[in-house]
C-alpha positions in Angstrom: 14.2 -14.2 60.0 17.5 -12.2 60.2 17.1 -11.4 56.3 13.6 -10.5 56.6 14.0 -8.1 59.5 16.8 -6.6 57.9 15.5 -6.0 54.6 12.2 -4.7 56.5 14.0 -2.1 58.4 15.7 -1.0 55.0 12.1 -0.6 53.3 10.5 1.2 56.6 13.8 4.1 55.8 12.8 4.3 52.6 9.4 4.5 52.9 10.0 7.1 55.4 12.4 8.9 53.7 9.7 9.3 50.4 6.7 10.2 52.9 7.0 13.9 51.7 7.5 13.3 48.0 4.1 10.6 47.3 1.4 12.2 46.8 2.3 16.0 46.2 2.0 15.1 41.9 5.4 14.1 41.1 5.5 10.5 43.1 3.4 7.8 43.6 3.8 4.6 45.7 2.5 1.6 44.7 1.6 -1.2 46.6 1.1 -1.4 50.4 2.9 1.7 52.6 3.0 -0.9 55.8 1.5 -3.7 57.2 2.0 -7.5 57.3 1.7 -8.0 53.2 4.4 -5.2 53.0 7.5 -7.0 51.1 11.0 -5.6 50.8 9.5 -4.0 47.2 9.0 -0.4 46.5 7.1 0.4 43.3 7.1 3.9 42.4 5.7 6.5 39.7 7.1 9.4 38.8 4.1 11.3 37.8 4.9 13.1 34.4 8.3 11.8 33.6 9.5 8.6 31.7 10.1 5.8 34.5 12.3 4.0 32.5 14.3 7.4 31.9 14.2 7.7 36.1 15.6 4.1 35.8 18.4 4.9 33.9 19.3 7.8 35.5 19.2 6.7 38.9 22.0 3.7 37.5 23.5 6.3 35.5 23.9 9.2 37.6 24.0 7.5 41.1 25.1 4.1 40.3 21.9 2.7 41.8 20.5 -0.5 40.1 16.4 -0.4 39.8 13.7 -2.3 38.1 11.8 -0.4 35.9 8.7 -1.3 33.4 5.4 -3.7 33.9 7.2 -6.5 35.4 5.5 -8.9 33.5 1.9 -7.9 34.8 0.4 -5.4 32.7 -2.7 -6.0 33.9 -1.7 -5.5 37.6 -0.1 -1.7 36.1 -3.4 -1.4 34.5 -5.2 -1.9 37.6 -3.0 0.8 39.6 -3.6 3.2 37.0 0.4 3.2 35.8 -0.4 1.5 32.1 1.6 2.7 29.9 4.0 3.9 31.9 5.3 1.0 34.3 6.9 1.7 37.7 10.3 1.8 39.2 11.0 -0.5 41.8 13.3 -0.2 44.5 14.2 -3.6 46.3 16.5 -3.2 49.2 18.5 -6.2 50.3 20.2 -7.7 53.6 23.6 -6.3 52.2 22.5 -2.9 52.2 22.8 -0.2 54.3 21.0 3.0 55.7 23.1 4.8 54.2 22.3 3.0 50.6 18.8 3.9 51.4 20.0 8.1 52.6 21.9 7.9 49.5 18.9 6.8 47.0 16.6 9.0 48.9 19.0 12.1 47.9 19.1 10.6 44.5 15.8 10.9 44.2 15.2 13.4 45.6 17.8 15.3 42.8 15.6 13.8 39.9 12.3 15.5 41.1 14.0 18.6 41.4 15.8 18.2 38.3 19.2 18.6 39.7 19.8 16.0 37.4 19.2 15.4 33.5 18.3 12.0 32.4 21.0 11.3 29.4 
């Protein structure tokens, strides 16, 4: 339960931290925002760029690891209206910190404003 709560209060920063960027056209959250099906899994879509480019920059650039692609459910990404395209997930753990989750929210925050070039 210890794990759990921790990796929730990591996901409820994040979360937070993106409330201004999903749904203004360049980010989309996929999935649940909160509530008791809400797992420590942030699926994202950057609206008019490559996700797999946002992937690699993010490890790239910021040295932050992601998930990026269908995740072996193309028909769950065609559901959420992200087919081609994919998502990039986000999966904060128990050995994580806020400050992980400040510093992935300024990284992200950079690739939306193209502060940074993907390679």
């Amino acid at each position: 339960s210890a794990i759990r709560e921790k990796e929730m209060l990591l996901t409820k920063a994040l979360l937070d931290g993106l409330e201004g960027l999903i749904g203004n056209g360049r980010l989309r959250l996929l999935g649940l925002n909160a509530g008791p099906g809400r797992t420590a899994v942030v699926s994202l879509d950057f609206t008019g760029m490559d996700n797999a480019d946002v992937g690699h920059a993010l490890y790239t650039g910021y040295g932050i690891r992601t998930r990026c692609g269908l995740h072996c459910a193309p028909r769950a990404h065609k559901t959420l209206g992200s087919l081609p395209g994919g998502s990039v997930r986000i999966s904060p753990g128990f050995f994580n910190t806020l400050e992980d989750i400040d510093y992935a929210l300024f990284a992200i925050r950079e690739i939306l404003d193209k502060k940074y070039i993907v390679p």
